[in-house]
N, C-alpha and C positions, 0 to 999 in steps of 0.2 A: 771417723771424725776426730780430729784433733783436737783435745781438751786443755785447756789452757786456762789458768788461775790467775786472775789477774790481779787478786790478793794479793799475792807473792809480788808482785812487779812494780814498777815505780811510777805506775800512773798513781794519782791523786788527785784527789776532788776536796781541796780545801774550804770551810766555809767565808766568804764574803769573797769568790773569785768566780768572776765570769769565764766559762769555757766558750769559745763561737766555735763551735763543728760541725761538719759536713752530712748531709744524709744524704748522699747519691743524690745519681740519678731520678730514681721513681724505684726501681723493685725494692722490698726489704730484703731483696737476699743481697742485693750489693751495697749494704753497709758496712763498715768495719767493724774488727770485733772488738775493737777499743769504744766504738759507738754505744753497743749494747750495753759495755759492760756501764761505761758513765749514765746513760737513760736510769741504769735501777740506783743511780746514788742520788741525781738530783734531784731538790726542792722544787727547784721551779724552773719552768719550759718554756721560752719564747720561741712560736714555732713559724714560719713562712706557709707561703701557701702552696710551695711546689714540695714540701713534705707531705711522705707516706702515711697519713696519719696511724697505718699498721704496725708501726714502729713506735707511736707509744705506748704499746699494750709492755714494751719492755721496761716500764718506769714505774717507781712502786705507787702501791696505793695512795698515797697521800698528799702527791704530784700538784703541784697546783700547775695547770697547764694555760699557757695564755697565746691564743690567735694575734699573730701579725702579720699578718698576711696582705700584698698589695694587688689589688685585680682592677684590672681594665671593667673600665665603667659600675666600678661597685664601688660603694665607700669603706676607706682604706683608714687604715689608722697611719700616722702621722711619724718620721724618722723620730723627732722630737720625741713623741711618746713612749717610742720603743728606746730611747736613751734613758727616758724620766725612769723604764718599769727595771731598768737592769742596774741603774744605779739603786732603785729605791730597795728592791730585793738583795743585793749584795750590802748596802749599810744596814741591811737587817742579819747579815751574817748568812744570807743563806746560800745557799751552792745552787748558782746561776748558771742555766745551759740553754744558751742561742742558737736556736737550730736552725740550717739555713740549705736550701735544696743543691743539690750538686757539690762540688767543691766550693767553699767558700771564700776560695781566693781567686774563683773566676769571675768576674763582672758584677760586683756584688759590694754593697756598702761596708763591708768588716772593717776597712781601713779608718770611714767615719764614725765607724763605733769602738771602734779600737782606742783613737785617738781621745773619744770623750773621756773612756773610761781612765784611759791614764794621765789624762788633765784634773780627772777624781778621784787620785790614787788609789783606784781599785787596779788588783790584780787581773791579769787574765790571761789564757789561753787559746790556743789554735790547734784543732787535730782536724788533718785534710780528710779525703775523701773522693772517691770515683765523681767526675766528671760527666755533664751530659752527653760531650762530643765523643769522649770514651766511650761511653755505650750506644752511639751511632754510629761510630767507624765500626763498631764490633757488628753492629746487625747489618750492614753495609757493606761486609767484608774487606775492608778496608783498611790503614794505616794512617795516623801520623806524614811519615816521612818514609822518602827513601834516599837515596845515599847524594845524588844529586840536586837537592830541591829542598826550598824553605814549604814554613807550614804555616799560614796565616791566619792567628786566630781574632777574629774582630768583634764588636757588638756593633749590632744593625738599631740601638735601642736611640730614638731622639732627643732625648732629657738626656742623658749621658755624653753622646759628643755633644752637644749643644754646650753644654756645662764644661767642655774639657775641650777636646780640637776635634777637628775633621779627620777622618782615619784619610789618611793616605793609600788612597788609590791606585795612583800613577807607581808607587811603589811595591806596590801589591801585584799589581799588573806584572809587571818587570821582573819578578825574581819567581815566575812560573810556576810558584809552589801550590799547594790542594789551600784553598778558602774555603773556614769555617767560621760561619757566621751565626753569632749567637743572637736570642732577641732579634731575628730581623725580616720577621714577617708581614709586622704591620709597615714598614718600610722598604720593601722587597722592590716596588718600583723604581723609588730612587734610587736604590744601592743597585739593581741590574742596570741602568742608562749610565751611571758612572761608571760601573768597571766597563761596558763593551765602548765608552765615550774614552776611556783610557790604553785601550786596544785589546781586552780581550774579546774574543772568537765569540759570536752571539749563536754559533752552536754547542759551543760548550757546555760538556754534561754536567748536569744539579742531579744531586741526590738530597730528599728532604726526610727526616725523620720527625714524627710526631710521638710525642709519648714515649720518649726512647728507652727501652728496659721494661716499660708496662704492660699488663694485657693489652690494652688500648693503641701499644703502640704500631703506629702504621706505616711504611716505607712505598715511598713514590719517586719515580724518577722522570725530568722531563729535558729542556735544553734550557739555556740562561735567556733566551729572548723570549721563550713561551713560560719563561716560569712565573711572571705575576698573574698571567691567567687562568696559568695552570692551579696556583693557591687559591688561588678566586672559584674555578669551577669544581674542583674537590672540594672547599671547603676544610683548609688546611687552617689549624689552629694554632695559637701558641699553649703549652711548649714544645719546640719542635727547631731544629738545625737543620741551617743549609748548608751543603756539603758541595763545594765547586773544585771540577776536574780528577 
């Protein structure tokens, strides 16, 4: 094993500076080892709810850790509040760390909390991190790209294009590349009648992963015109990516 001091190296964890970083997928083996190392310096933890929570056994004792988590049909605490708890912790000087499942510059509000904090001149940081769809191509045996072909990564989530635009379909369609769709299984209906309404092939292979990287996680494969029933009669859950072509 490779031992690496991270002492020696030019990360830092300053006090009154928000870090927002990535905790994978789901395993704690696929976090960075920049991840670990920042969990045993921070104060205080705002965590999502698609974090491992195995992963803060690596923060010290005295951690104050704090649930933000957003779930389908539970009561969720509020964008708003999670801005109040990262300004109010960092004007207390202390080393603020946002944790946020997956890479955090995938489909994810970093950009809206980015922006507040530097509207409140706090400082802050970004360290990435393995991606969900990462660890579904990988259990999927799959790729990205190949030499001829775009890669379409979209979110299936309603509050999100509704708020921003309609993902272009008809352009999706057209440049024959592999769709990966994040968040879109509560909307799985609609987003299958629009692509094969835009001309793709309604035999076209779905590959769905649930749980990707986790014990729990499950891999199903069905066709894009049988796949919202096919979600339906498994009882496929979020979180979980649909993998088209």
């Amino acid at each position: 094993m490779v031992n690496i001091n991270f002492n020696q190296s030019n990360i830092k964890f300053k006090k009154g500076t928000v870090i927002l970083a990535s905790a994978g997928p789901g395993s704690s083996s696929l976090i960075t080892l920049k991840l670990k190392y920042i969990l045993s310096l921070a104060d205080v933890v705002i965590f999502d709810a698609l974090v491992n929570k195995k992963i803060l056994d690596f923060c010290k004792p005295n951690v104050k850790l704090i649930y933000a988590g957003k779930e389908k049909e539970k009561k969720s605490c509020t964008q708003s509040e999670i801005n109040e708890w990262l300004l109010k912790y960092s004007k207390k000087n202390k080393k603020v760390l946002r944790l946020k499942g997956g890479d955090v510059s995938f489909f994810s509000r970093i950009s809206q909390e980015i922006n507040f904090l530097k509207k409140n001149k706090i400082k802050t940081e970004v360290f990435s991190g393995i991606t969900s769809s990462q660890a579904s191509l990988k259990k999927s045996q799959s790729s990205f790209f190949n030499k001829s072909n775009f890669c379409n990564l979209i979110t299936g989530h309603k509050i999100i294009i509704k708020k921003n635009r309609e993902v272009n379909y008809k352009q999706i369609c057209e440049n024959k590349g592999k769709i990966i769709i994040y968040m879109g299984i509560g909307q799985i209906s609609s987003i299958v009648s629009k692509l094969i309404s835009n001309g793709i092939n309604d035999n076209e292979k779905v590959t769905l992963i649930e749980n990707a990287s986790m014990k729990s996680e499950k891999l199903f494969f069905t066709t894009l015109k049988k796949c919202p029933m096919f979600i339906k009669k498994n009882n496929i859950n979020s979180p979980s990516i649909i993998i088209i072509r």
